[in-house]
C-alpha positions as CSV (number, residue, x, y, z in Angstrom):
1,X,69.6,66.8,97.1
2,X,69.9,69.2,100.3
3,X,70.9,72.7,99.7
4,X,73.5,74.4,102.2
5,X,74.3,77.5,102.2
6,X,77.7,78.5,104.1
7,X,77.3,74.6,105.1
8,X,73.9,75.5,107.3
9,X,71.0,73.8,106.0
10,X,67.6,74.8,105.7
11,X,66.2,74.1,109.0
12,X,69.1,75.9,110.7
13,X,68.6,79.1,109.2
14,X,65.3,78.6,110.1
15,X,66.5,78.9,113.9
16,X,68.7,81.6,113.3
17,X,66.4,84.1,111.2
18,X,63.8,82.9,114.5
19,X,66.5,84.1,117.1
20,X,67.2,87.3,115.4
21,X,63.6,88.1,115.2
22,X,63.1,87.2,119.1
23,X,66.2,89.4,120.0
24,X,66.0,92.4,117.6
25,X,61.9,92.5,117.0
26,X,60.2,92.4,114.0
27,X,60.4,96.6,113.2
28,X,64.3,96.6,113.8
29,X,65.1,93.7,110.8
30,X,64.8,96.2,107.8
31,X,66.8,98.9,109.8
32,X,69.7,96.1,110.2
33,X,68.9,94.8,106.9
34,X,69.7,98.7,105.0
35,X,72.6,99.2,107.7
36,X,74.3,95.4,106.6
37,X,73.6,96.4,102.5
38,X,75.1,100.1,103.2
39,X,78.3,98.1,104.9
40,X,78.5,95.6,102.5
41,X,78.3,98.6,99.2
42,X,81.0,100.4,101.2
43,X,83.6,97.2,101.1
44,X,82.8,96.8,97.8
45,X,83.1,100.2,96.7
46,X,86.8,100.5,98.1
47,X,87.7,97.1,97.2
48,X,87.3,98.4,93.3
49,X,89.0,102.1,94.0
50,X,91.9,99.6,95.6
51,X,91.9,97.4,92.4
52,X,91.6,101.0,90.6
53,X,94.8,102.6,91.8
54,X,97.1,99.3,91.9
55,X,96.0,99.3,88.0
56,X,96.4,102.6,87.4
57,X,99.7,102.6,89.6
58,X,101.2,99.7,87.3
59,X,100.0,101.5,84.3
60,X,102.5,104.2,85.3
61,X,105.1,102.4,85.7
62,X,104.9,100.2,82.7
63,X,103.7,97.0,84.7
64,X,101.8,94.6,82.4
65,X,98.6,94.5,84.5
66,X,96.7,91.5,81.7
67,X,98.9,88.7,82.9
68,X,96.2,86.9,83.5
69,X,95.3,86.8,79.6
70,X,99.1,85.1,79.0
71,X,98.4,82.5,81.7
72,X,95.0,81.5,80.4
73,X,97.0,81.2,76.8
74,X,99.4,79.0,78.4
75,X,97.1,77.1,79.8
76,X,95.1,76.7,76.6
77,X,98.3,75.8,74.8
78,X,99.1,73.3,77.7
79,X,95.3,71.6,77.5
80,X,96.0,71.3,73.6
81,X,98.9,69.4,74.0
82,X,96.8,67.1,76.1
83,X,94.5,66.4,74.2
84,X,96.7,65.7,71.2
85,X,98.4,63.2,73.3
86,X,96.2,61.6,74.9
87,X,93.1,61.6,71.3
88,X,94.6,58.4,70.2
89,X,94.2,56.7,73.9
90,X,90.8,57.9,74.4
91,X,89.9,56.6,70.7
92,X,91.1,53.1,71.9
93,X,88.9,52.9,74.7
C-alpha cells in the first residue's frame, strides 16, 4: 500500500524537498524551517485565544457552550435504537 501525503506520493516530495534545496541552499532550510514552525505556533496560538473568548463570551451570557456533549448523547441514544432494531435481523443472517 502507497502512502500519500496531501495526495503527493513519495517520489514527488522527493522532487520538491530537491527543488527547494537547489533554490534556497542547503544553510537557508533550517532558517525557513524555524520561520514556518514560529508562523505555524502563532496561528495556533490565536486560534485557541479565539476559541477562548467566544467561550468565555458565551459563558457570560449564559450560552450553553457543551452542546456538543447533548449531540453525542443523541446520537448514542439514536445508534441504540439501531441496534435494537436491527439485533434480531443480524441474528438471522
Amino acid at each position: 500500500m502507497k502512502t500519500t501525503f496531501l495526495f503527493i506520493g513519495g517520489p514527488e516530495i522527493f522532487v520538491i524537498l530537491l527543488i527547494v534545496v537547489m533554490v534556497f541552499g542547503a544553510d537557508k532550510i533550517p532558517e525557513i524551517a524555524r520561520g514556518l514552525g514560529k508562523g505555524i505556533r502563532q496561528v495556533k496560538d490565536a486560534t485557541n485565544d479565539i476559541k477562548k473568548e467566544i467561550n468565555d463570551s458565551a459563558k457570560n451570557h449564559g450560552i450553553d457552550t457543551d452542546i456538543s456533549k447533548s449531540i453525542q448523547k443523541e446520537i448514542e441514544d439514536v445508534k441504540g435504537g439501531i441496534d435494537d432494531f436491527t439485533g434480531p435481523i443480524k441474528r438471522n443472517l
